[in-house]
N, C-alpha and C positions, 0 to 999 in steps of 0.2 A: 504494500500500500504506500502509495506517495501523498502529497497533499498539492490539490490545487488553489491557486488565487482566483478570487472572483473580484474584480474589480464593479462596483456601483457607487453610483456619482460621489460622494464624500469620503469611499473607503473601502476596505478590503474584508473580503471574507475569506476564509477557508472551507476546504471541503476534502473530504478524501477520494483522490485518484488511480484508476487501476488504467494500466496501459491496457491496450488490446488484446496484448497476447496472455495478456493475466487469465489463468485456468482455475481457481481458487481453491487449487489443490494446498494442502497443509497435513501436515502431519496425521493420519488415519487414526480416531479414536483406536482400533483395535490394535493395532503394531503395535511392536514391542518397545517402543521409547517411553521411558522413564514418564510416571505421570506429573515431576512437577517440568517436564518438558512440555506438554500437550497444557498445563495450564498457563504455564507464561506465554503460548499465543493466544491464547484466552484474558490475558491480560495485558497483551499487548495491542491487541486487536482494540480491547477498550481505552486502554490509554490515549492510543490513536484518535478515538471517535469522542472521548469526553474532553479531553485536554488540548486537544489542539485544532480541532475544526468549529466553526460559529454554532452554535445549540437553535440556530432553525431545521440543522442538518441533521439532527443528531438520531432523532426517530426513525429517518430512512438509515445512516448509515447501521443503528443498532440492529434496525431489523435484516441487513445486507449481512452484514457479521454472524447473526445470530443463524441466517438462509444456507451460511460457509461451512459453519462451523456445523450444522444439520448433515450438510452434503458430505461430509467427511468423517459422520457417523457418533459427531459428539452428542451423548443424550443431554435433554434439557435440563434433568437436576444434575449434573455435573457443572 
């Protein structure tokens, strides 16, 4: 995840940006890595979306993170 500038008239926002070829593959809840690996991108991932993109954004990006981290077989109470 990168972050983009949004430029509107008096100022700048943030937002987070995935290039193109971003697959939002991540670490496979079921593999064998260590599980406080599988939670620092789960806390990476929010760090990202709470600290440093504008909080109009924040609903879409958590639900986008939350969409990732689903596809890659993290259950919800983890």
């Amino acid at each position: 995840m990168n972050i983009k500038l949004i430029r509107e008239e008096h100022s700048i926002k943030f937002d987070l940006f995935h290039k193109a070829t971003f697959s939002g593959k991540y670490f496979n809840y079921n593999s064998q890595h260590p599980v406080e690996h599988k939670k620092g991108i789960i806390y990476g991932m929010l760090d990202k979306t709470i600290l440093l993109t504008y909080p109009d954004y924040d609903e879409k990006n958590l639900k986008d993170s939350i969409n990732i981290l689903l596809n890659n077989s993290y259950p919800l109470d983890f």
